[in-house]
Structures are given as structure tokens and as C-alpha cells.
N, C-alpha and C positions, 0 to 999 in steps of 0.2 A: 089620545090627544096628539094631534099633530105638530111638530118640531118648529113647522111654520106656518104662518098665519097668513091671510092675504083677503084686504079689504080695497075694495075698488068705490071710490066715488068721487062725485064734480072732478070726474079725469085725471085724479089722483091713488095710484097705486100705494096702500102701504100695505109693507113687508116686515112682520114683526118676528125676531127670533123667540121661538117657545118652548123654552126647556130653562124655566126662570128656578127650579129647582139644584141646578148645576151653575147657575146665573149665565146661563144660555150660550155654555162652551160646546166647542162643534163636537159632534160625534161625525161617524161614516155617512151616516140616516140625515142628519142636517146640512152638513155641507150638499148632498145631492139634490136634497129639496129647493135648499135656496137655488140654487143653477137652475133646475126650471124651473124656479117662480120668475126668477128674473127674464130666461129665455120667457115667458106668457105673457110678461108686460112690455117685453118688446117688438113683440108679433102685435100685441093687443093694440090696436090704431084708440082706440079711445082713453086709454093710458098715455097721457101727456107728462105727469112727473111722479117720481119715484120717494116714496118715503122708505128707509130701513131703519128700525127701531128693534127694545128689548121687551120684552114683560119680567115686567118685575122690580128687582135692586139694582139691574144690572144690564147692560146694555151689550157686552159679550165678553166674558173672561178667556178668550181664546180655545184651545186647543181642549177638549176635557182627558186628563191626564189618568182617567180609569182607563178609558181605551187605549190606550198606548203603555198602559203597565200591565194590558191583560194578554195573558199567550194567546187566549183566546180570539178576543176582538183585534187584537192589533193590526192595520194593515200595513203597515210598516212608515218611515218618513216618507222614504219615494214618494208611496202612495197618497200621501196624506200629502206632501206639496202639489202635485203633478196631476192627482186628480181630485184634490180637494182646495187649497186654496187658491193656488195659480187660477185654476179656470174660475173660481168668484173676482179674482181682481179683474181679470180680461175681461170680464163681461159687466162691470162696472164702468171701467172707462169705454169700453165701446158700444154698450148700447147707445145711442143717438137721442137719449131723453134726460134731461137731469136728475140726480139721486142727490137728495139730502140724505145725509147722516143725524138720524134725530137720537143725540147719546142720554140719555135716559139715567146711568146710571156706571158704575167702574167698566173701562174699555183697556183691557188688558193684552198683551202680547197680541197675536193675529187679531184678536177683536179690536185694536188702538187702529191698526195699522191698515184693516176693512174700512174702518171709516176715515181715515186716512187720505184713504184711494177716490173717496163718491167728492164728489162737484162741490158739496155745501156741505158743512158741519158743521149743527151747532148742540150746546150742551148747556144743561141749568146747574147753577152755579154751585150745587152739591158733587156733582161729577170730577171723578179723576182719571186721568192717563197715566198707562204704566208700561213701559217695554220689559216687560218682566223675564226674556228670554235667558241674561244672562244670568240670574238669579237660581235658573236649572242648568246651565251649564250648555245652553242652545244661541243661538245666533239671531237676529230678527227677520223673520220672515215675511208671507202676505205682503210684499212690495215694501217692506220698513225699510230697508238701505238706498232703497230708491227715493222714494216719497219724499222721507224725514229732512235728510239736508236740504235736498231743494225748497221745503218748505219753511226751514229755521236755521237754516247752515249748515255747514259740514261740522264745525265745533261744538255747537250744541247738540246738534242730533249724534258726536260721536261718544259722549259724556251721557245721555240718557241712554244712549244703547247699551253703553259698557258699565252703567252705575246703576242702572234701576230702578231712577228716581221717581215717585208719583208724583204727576204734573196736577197741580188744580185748573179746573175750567180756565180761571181769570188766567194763570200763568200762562195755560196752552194759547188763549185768544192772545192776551200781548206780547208772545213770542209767533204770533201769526200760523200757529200749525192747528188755528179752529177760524170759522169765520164769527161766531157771537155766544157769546153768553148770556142764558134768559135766565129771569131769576125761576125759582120751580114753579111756582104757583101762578104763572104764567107761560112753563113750557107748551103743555099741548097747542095752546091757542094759538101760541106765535109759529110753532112749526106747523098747525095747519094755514096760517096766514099766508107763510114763505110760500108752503107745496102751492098752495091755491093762485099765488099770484105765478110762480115758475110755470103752473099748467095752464096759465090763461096769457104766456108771453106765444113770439111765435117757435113752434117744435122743431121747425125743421132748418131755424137761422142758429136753435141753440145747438142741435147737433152736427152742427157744421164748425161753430164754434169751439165745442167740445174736441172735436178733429183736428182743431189748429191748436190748442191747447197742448193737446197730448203729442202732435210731433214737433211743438216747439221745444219738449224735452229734449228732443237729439236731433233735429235740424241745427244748419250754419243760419247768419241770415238772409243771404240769397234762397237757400232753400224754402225759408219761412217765407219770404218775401213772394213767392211764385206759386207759394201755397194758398197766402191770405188772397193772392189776385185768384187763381181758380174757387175758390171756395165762394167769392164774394158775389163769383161773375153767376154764381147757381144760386146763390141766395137770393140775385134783384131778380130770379125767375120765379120766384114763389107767387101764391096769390097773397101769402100773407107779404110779405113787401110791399105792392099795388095795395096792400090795406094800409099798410103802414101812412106811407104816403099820401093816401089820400084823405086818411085821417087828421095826419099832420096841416093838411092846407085846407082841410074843413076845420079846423080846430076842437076834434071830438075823441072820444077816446077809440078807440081802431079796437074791432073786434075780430083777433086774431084766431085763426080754422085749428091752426098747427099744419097746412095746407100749404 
């Protein structure tokens, strides 16, 4: 059985972790996988948006902590950050497509912080967050000291990092470090709603946007300001723009290529 999953349809990529026996904590074999699923649906032009989900109870418990207690498997932290999680965050925020985080179920140390990192996040109102790092005596990784405060403070995110609190859905969403909570028996439906409308916006205005996004994190504002004028001057060049427009002054809905 493969670690990971990957269904493609109406130009939506989902990416399911599959090791819901472990509640889908990385090994060596998973982390590799996911990288080139991701690297496929960013080549793949008919992949417009990205879902990453769990099977199972669980949507990712982080790091699986047999491998790293075995002499055997172990490839040591280096390895496990440098060629395991670091290159899943890079290529989260830089592929050029939007990634919901569909949290399914407990998102623990690196699995909190994976979804974290993707554009959208939402979770059904059974779901909790946990930065369970200090709890073993570890630090937060997978972009947690980055992410966390820009997304709920420096105060808060320094208090769940160092205490190990499980966060519930509702708390993560009205502390703003989720975008919604579905109740469960409505999860699937509304997260394929989100993916289906993000893959029928235009692709190539979102990944530009995505681009200003992410170096608004360490730009001044002059720099930002020089960024959004390059970025915007590429976007009125699309044909999806000239759709946009001309939809707006026909008064119809614009049926955007990703073009």
C-alpha cells in the first residue's frame, strides 16, 4: 500500500497521507513521496488546485518516532529536516497553485505546522492542533517559528510552543491560525466545494499572488510596493484577465483557462 495517495479530477489534485495506522506520521518512504507528488501536480498543467488530506483519525501526527528511535532506520535530524521536511515546506509555498489543507483529524508537531504552511486550512470541528515538540524535549520545526506568530502573535504562538497546548478547531479558527471550521458531516463536501471553486478562479493571477504573499513576509514597503507593480503588470497580460473583463462588462460569469 502506498504512503501516498493521489487522485486528480475537475483539475483538482488531492494528495492524501496513507499510513492512517501510525496516524500518518512521516517516515523516510513518506516524506520522499509526498515531494514528488507535489513536484507532479506542479508540472501537471491540468492541476489547478491542490488538496492535502489524511486517511483515517488523523490528518498527521508528525514525525513517526519508531524511525528515529531505531539504530536501524534512523537517518538522523539533519536528515530528517534538510531532506525531509524543509523541502515539503518549499515546495508548498512555491508551487504557483493553491493547497488547501483539508485537516481531517489530530495535526501534531510537523503535521500542525505542514498545514500550517499550505494557502487554506480548514478543519471539522472534531479536529485539534498540537505543537507537541516541547512535550519530547524538541523545538518546533516544519516552519512553526516562522508561520505560528505571524499568524496569531508572537505571545501566543510563544505559549503553545513552549506549553503544548491542544488547540480545538474553533479555538485555532478565532485565533486566526485556520481559515474555517466545517462541522464533520459536512467536511468532505465543503472542502471539495473550496478546491472546485480555487480550480475554476484564474491559476496564474493566484500564483502570483501567492509570490507577493510570501515575500511580504521579509520585504520593507517600498519593496512590496515594486513587487505588487511587477507582479500586476504580468497578470493584466493573461488571457485569463481579458476574460475577467470582459466578463465583468458582459455581465456573465468569466470562464477562467488558468491561462
Amino acid at each position: 500500500m502506498s504512503s501516498i495517495l493521489l487522485k486528480i479530477e475537475n483539475n483538482i489534485a488531492t494528495i492524501t497521507l496513507n499510513r492512517p495506522e501510525v496516524f500518518n506520521s512521516f517516515n523516510r518512504e513518506m516524506a520522499f513521496r509526498l515531494q514528488d507528488t507535489f513536484d507532479s501536480c506542479e508540472k501537471d498543467e491540468q492541476v489547478r488546485a491542490i488538496v492535502l488530506t489524511g486517511n483515517g483519525k488523523a490528518f498527521c501526527a508528525g514525525q513517526d518516532l519508531k524511525e528515529v528511535t531505531s539504530p536501524e532506520l534512523n537517518p538522523g535530524f539533519k536528515k530528517i529536516l534538510d531532506e525531509h521536511y524543509n523541502p515539503i515546506i518549499s515546495r508548498i509555498r512555491h508551487i504557483k497553485k493553491p493547497i488547501i489543507a483539508a485537516v481531517n483529524g489530530v495535526a501534531a508537531g510537523a503535521g500542525a505546522n505542514i498545514a500550517l504552511a499550505c494557502d487554506v486550512v480548514l478543519a471539522h470541528e472534531n479536529v485539534s492542533l498540537i505543537q507537541a515538540f516541547s512535550l519530547i524535549g524538541l523545538i518546533p520545526d516544519s516552519a512553526g517559528t516562522f508561520f505560528l506568530p505571524r499568524l496569531i502573535g508572537f505571545q501566543k504562538a510563544s505559549a503553545l510552543a513552549m506549553l503544548g497546548d491542544k488547540i480545538s478547531a474553533e479555538e485555532a479558527e478565532r485565533m486566526g491560525m485556520i481559515y474555517k471550521v466545517i462541522p464533520q458531516e459536512h467536511f468532505e463536501t465543503e472542502v471539495e466545494k473550496l478546491a472546485f471553486k480555487l480550480a475554476n478562479l484564474p491559476t496564474l493571477a493566484l500564483g502570483k499572488m501567492k509570490d507577493a504573499l510570501n515575500q511580504s513576509l521579509t520585504n520593507n514597503l517600498e519593496q512590496q510596493l515594486k513587487l505588487e507593480s511587477k507582479l500586476q503588470i504580468e497578470a493584466a497580460q493573461t488571457e485569463d484577465y481579458a476574460e475577467g473583463v470582459a466578463a465583468f462588462v458582459e455581465k456573465r460569469k468569466p470562464n477562467f483557462k488558468g491561462k
